[in-house]
DRENDO-1510 file (C-alpha; in Angstrom, 1 decimal, always signed):
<recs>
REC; n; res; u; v; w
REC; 1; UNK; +118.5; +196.9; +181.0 .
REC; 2; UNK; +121.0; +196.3; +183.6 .
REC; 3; UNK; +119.7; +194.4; +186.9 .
REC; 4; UNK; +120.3; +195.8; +190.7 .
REC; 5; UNK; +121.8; +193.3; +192.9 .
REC; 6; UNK; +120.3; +194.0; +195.7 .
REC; 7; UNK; +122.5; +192.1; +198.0 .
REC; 8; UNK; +122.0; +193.2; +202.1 .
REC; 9; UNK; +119.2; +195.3; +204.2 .
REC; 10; UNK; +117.9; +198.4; +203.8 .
REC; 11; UNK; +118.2; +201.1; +207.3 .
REC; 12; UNK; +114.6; +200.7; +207.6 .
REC; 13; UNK; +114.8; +196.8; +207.6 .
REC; 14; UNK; +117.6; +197.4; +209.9 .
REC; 15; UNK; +115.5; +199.1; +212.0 .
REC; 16; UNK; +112.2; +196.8; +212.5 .
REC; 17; UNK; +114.2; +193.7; +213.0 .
REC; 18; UNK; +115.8; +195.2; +215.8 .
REC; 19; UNK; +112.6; +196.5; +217.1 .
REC; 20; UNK; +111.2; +192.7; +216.6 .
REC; 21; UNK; +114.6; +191.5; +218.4 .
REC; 22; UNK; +114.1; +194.3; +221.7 .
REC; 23; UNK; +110.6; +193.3; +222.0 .
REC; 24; UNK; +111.0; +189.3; +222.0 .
REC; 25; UNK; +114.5; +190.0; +224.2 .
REC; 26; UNK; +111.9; +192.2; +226.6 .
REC; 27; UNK; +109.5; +189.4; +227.3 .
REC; 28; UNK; +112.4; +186.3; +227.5 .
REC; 29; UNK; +113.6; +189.0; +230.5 .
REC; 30; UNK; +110.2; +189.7; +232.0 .
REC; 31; UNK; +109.7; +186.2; +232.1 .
REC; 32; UNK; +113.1; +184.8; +233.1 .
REC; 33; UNK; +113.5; +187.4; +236.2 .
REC; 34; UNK; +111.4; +185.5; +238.5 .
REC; 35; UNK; +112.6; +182.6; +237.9 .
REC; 36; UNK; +116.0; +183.5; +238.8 .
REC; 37; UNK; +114.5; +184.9; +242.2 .
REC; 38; UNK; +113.0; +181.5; +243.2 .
REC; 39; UNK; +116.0; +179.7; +242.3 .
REC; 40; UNK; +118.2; +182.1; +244.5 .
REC; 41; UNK; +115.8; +181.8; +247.2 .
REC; 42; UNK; +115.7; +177.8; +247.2 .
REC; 43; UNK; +119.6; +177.6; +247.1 .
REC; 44; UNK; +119.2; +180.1; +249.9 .
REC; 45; UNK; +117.2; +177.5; +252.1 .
REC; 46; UNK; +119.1; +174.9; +251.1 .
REC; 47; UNK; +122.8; +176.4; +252.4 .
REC; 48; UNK; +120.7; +177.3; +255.9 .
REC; 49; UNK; +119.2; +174.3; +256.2 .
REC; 50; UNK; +122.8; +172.3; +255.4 .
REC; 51; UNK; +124.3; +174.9; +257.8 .
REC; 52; UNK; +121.8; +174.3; +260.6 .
REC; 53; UNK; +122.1; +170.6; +260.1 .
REC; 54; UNK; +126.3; +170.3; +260.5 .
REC; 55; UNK; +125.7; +173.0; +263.8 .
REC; 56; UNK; +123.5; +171.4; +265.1 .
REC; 57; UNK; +125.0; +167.7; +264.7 .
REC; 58; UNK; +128.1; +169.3; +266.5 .
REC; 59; UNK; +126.5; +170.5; +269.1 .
REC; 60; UNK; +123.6; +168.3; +270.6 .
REC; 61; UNK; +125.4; +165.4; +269.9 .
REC; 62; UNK; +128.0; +166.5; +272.7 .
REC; 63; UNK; +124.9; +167.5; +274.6 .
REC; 64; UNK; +123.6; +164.4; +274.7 .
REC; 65; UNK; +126.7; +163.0; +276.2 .
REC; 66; UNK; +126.2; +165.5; +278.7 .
REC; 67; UNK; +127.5; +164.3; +282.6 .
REC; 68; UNK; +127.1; +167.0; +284.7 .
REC; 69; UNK; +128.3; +170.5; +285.6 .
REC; 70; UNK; +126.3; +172.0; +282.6 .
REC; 71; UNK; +125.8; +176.2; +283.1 .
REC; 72; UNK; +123.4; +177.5; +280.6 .
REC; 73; UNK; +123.3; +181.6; +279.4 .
REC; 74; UNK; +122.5; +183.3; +276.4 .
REC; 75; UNK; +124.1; +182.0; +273.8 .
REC; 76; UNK; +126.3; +180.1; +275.8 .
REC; 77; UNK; +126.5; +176.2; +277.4 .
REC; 78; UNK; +129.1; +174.6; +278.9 .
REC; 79; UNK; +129.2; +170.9; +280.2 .
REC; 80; UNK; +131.3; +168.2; +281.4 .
REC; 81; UNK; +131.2; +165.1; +279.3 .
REC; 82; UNK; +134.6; +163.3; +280.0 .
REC; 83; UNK; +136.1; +166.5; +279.5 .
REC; 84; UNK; +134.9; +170.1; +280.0 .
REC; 85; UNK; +132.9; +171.3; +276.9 .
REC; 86; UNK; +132.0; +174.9; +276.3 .
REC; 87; UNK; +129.9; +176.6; +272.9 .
REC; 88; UNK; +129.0; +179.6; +272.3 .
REC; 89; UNK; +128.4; +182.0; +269.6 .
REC; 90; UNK; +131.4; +184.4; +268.5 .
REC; 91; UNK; +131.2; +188.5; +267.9 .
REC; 92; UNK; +130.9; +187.4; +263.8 .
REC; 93; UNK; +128.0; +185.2; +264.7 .
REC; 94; UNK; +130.0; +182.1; +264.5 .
REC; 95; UNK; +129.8; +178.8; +266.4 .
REC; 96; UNK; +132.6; +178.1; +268.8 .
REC; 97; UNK; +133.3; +174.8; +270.4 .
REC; 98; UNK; +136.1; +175.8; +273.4 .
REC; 99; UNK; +136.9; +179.1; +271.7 .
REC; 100; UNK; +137.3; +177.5; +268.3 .
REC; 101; UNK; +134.7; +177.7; +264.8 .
REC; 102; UNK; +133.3; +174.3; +264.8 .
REC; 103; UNK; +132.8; +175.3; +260.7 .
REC; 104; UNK; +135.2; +177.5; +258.2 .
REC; 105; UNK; +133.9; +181.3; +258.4 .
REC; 106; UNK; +133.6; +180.4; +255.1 .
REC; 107; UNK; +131.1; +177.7; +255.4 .
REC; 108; UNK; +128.5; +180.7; +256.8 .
REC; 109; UNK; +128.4; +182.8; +253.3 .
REC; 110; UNK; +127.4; +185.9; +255.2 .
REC; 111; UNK; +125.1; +184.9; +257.9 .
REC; 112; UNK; +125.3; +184.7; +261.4 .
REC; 113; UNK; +124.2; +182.2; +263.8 .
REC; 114; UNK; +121.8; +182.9; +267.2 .
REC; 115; UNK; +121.6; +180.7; +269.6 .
REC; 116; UNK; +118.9; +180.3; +272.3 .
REC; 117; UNK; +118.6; +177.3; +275.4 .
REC; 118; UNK; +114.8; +177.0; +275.7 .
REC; 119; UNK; +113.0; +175.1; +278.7 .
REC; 120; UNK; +110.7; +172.2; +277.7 .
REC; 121; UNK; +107.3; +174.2; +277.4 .
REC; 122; UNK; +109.8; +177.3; +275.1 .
REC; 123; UNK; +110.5; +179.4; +278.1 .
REC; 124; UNK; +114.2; +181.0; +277.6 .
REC; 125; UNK; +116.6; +180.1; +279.7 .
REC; 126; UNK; +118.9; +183.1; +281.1 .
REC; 127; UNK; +121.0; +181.2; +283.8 .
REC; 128; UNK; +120.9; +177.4; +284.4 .
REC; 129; UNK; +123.8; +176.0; +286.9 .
REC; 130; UNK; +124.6; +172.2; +287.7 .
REC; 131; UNK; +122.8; +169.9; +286.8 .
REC; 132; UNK; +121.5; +170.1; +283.1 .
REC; 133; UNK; +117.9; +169.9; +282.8 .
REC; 134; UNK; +116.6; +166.2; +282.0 .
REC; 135; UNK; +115.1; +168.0; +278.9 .
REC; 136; UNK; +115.5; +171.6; +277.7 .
REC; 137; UNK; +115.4; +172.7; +273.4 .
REC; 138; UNK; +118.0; +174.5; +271.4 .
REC; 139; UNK; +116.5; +177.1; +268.7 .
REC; 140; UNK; +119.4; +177.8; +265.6 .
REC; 141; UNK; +118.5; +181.0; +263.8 .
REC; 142; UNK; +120.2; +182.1; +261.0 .
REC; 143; UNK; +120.2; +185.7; +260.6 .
REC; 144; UNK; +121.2; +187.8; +257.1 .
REC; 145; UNK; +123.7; +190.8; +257.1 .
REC; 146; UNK; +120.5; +193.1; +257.8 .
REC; 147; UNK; +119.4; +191.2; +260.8 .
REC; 148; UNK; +116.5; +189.2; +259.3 .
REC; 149; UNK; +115.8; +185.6; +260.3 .
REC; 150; UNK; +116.2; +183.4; +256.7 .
REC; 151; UNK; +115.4; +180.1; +258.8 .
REC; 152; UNK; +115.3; +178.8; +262.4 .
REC; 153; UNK; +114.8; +175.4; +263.3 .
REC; 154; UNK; +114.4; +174.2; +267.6 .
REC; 155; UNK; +115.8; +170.8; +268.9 .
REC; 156; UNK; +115.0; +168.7; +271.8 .
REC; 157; UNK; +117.2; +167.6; +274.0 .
REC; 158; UNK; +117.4; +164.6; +276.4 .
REC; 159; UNK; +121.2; +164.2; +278.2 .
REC; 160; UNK; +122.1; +161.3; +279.1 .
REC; 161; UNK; +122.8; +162.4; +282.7 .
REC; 162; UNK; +124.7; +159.7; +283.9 .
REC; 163; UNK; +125.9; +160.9; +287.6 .
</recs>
């Protein structure tokens, strides 16, 4: 009697293994998906909170040189230090030291910066004119392409003042 090699897999073997492969490749999926989302979330938070911290080093370190002659609107200050100093917040959303990005547009990865000039007890400012309150804060929002906040963070401020 002649054997049968039976070298290989039958269509129905075929068939269950990749059944057993597209159920265990399911659950690695259903499990790995949120994983990914708090990972992409934390990087998130981290770029802002690296973003805010560079913006706002530029900016209230020059404040706290602050002379005089400081005018304070929304989303804009302008001051004298030994020379005259003016930020504000571009159409992109983009901060501008004298009509210049203080960061590469590509250092912002699609947000947008608002910026606010709040009195000491939070108030917002609209108009301040000469001389630069003796302590005032600065809020940083960073805003998504849709409008929605992804972190904000306020600073006090304490010029120098020196007349």
């Amino acid at each position: 009697m002649k054997k049968l090699n039976k070298k290989g897999m039958t269509l129905m073997e075929l068939v269950v293994a990749m059944l057993v492969f597209s159920v265990v490749s399911g659950a690695a999926a259903f499990v790995i998906a949120p994983i990914i989302t708090v990972y992409h979330r934390a990087n998130d938070l981290a770029e802002c909170n690296t973003l805010l911290d560079s913006l706002s080093l530029e900016l209230l370190g020059d404040i706290a040189d602050a002379k005089s002659g400081a005018v304070i609107a929304p989303d804009e200050i302008t001051f004298n230090t030994n020379t005259t100093i003016s930020y504000s917040v571009n159409g992109d959303g983009w901060l501008c030291k004298n009509g210049s990005l203080v960061l590469d547009k590509a250092f912002y990865k699609r947000k947008t910066l608002k910026l606010e000039f709040l009195s000491a007890n939070g108030i917002s400012y609209l108009i301040i004119d000469d001389p630069l309150p003796n302590a005032f804060k600065v809020r940083f929002t960073l805003l998504d392409g849709a409008g929605s906040t992804l972190a904000s963070r306020d600073y006090a401020v304490n010029p120098l003042l020196i007349q």
